[in-house]
MIDO-559775 format. One record per residue (C-alpha): residue in three letters; x, y, z. Coordinates in pm, whole numbers, plus 50000, padded with zeros to 5 digits. Each point is the difference from the previous one (the first is absolute). Example, Ala and Ser with C-alpha at 12.3 -4.5 7.8 and 13.67 -1.06 7.14 Angstrom:
<mivexs>
ALA512304955050780
SER501375034449934
</mivexs>
This chain:
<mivexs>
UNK464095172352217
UNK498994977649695
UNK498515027649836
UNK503345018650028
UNK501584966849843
UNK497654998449756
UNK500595038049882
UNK503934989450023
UNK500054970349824
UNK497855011549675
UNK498444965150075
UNK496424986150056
UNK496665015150088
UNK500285036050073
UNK498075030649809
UNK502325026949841
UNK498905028150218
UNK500754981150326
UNK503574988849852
UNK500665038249950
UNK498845013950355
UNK502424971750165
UNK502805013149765
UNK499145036550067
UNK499554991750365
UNK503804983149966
UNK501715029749871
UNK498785025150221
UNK501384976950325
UNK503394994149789
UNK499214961849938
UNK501724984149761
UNK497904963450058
UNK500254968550145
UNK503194985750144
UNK501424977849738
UNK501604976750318
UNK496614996350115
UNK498414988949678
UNK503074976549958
UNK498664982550313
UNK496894992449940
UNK500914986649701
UNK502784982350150
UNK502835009049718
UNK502435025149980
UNK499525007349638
UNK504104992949984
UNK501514975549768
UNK503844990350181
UNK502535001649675
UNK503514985950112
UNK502105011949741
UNK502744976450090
UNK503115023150008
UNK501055033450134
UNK497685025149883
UNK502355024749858
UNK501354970449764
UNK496474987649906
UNK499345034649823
UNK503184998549805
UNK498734971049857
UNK497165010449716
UNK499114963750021
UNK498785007850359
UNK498845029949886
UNK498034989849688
UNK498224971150222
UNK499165019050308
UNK498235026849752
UNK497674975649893
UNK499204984750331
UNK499505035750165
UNK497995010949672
UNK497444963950082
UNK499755003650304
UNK499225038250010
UNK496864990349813
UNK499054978550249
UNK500375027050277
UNK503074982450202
UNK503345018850123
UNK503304986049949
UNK502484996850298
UNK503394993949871
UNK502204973650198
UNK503934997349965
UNK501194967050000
UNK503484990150143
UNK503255006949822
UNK502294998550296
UNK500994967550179
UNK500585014850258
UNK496485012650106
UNK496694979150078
UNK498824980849686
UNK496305016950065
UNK499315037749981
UNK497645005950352
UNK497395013049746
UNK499614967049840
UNK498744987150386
UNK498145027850119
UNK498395022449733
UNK496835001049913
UNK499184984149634
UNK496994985649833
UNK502344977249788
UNK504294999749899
UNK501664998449677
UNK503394983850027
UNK502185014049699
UNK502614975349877
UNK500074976750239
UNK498024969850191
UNK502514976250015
UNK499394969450227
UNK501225015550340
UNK499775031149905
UNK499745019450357
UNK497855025749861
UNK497614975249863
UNK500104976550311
UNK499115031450237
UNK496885012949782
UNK498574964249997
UNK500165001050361
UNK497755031249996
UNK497564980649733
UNK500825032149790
UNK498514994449628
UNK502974999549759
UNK501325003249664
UNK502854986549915
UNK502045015249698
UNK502504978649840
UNK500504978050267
UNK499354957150077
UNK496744991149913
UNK498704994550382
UNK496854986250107
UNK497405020950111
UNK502105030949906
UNK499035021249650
UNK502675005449747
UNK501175018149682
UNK502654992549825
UNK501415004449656
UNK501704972249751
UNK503455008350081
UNK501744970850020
UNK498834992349589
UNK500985036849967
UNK502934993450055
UNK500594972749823
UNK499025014549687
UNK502725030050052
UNK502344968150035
UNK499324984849699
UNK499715029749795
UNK503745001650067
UNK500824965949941
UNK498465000749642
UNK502485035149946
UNK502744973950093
UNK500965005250336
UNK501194974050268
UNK501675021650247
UNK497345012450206
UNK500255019950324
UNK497185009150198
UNK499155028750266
UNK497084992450229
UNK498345015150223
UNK500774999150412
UNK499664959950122
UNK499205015650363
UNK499825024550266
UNK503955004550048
UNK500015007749569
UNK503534987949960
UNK501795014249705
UNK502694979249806
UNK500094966949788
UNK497994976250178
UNK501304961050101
UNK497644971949897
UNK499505000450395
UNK498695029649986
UNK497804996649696
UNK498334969450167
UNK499565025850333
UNK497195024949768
UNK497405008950227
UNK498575024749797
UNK497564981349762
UNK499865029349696
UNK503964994549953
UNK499924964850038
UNK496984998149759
UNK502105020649747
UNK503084981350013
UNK498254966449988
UNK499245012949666
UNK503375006949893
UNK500604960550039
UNK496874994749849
UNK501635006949679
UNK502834980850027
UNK502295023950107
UNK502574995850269
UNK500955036950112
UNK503735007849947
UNK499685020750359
UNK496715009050219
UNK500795039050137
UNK497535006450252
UNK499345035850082
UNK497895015550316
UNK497745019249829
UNK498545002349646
UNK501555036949988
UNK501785017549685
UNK503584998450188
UNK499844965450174
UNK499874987649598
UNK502935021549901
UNK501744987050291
UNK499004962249862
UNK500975011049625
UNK503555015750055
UNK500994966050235
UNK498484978549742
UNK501585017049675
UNK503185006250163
UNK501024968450015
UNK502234979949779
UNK497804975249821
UNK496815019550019
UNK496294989849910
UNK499145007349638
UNK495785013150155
UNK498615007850332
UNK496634991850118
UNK499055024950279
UNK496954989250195
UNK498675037149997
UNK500475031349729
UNK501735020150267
UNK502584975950113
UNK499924992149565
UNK500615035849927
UNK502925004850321
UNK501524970449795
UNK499905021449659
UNK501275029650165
UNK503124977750111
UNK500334989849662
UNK500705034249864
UNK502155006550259
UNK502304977649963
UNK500075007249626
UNK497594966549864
UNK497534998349741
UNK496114997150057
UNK499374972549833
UNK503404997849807
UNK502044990250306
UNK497674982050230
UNK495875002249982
UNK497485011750263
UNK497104990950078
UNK497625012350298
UNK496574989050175
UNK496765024150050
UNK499535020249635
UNK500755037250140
UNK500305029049811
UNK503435013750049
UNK500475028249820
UNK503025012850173
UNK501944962649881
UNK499635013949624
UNK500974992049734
UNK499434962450154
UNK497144987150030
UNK500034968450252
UNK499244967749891
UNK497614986750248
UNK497104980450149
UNK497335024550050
UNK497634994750245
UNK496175021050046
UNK500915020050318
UNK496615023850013
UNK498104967149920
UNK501634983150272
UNK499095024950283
UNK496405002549897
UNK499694961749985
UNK501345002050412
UNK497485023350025
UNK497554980349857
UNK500764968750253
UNK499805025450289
UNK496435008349930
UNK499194963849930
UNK500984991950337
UNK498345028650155
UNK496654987149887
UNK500474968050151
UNK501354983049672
UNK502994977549922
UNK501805012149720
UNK501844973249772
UNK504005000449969
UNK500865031849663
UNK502754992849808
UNK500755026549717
UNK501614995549668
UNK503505015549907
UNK501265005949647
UNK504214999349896
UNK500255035149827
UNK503105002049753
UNK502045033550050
UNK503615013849886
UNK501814982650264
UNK500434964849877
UNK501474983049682
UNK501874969249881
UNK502924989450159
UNK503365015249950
UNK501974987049745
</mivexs>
């Protein structure tokens, strides 16, 4: 039996010629070699990293931000011979807070995508199971490791870029503040309410620079129609905002869209500006002003914490820098 494992592995002390009668010997019975649910016990891991993705799947790969940060996690931790199992998280109030995978399967350590907040459910039932995490954008937590990116001082150099073209009337479309994504000017109530900490992080840096909002539109999803849907209320109105600060380059670029629609200017009428630094080629001829963050980089620097903490390590808090990136869609105030 260990010379069989030997001859399968391609590892330790075994002579050529043995190695090829054990192979030989193999494909004449139709063996394909050991069990890989056997190995995984003895070594007591799965060889499964747990990625919660933190929304409904189908939306999550609409989003190239997902997309573009899931590549480079799958890409590390292919190299380091792990699967991926790919978790939902909850978008319906209605149904459990906790996908049943997230307390029963089998995972070596989880990635939490865009989330982590304080009593997070998710969170609170993979600490229970002393499941190894990574937290991505989330709290800082003790004990738990995280990756993050500089998004609240993003932002707040998007803001300020439009304060120096002139502007004062500033609206801004965020992200979803919790599971039941509202949609619809938010009350100072309901500001104060943001559980989830990536739009609270991103708003907080809209005040940063000074700026009171002249309306907060929250939106369900950081999807192409959910920011039309926030640019057409927004513009329609009679004392409109002269720029929009979109906390993502889809909801940015739904907001453009509604701008042509209802006959406006990009920037003459009202400026745009977005959050991530995607190439949108189908947007053209604008180009999105926004805060561009390194999505590849970020996934492999997950990765990177996952095999830290499979060998035993403790892998220090990553926060990434962003960078404002000027495009078409802003300009100076209108006269």
């Amino acid at each position: 039996m260990s010379t069989a494992s030997l001859a399968f592995s391609g590892a330790g002390p075994i002579a050529g010629t043995t190695r090829e009668r054990v192979l030989a010997a193999a494909t004449e019975l139709g063996y394909s070699g050991p069990n890989p649910l056997g190995r995984q016990l003895r070594q007591g891991r799965s060889g499964i990293v747990g990625v919660v993705v933190g929304d409904a799947l189908r939306r999550s790969f609409r989003d190239p931000v997902s997309v573009q940060v899931l590549d480079g996690l799958v890409g590390a931790l292919g190299e380091l011979g792990l699967g991926v199992l790919l978790i939902p998280g909850s978008n319906d109030p209605s149904e459990p807070p906790v996908d049943p995978l997230v307390l029963s399967a089998a995972m070596d350590v989880a990635v939490l995508m865009w989330g982590g907040t304080l009593h997070d459910p998710v969170l609170d039932a993979l600490r229970r199971r002393n499941t190894p995490l990574v937290v991505v954008e989330g709290q800082q937590l003790d004990g738990v490791a995280a990756v993050g990116i500089e998004d609240r001082s993003g932002t707040t150099l998007a803001v300020r870029h439009l304060l120096e073209l002139g502007h004062t009337r500033i609206a801004v479309v965020t992200l979803p503040f919790d599971r039941t994504r509202g949609e619809g000017p938010a009350t100072d109530e309901r500001i104060d309410g943001i559980v989830y900490e990536v739009t609270r992080r991103r708003l907080g840096g809209v005040t940063d620079a000074g700026v009171v909002p002249t309306v907060v539109y929250e939106t369900p999803a950081s999807l192409v129609e959910h920011g039309a849907a926030a640019g057409r209320a927004i513009l329609s109105g009679p004392d409109r905002p002269t720029a929009i600060v979109a906390q993502s380059d889809l909801l940015a670029s739904g907001v453009v869209l509604a701008a042509r629609e209802l006959g406006l200017s990009v920037p003459g009428d009202v400026s745009v500006a977005g959050f991530d630094g995607l190439d949108l080629p189908w947007l053209a001829p604008d180009v999105l002003t926004s805060v561009a963050q390194p999505l590849a980089e970020k996934g492999a620097a997950v990765g990177a914490q996952v095999a830290e903490l499979l060998a035993g390590g403790t892998p220090e808090r990553v926060v990434l820098p962003v960078a404002l990136r000027i495009g078409t869609t802003t300009g100076p105030v209108p006269v």
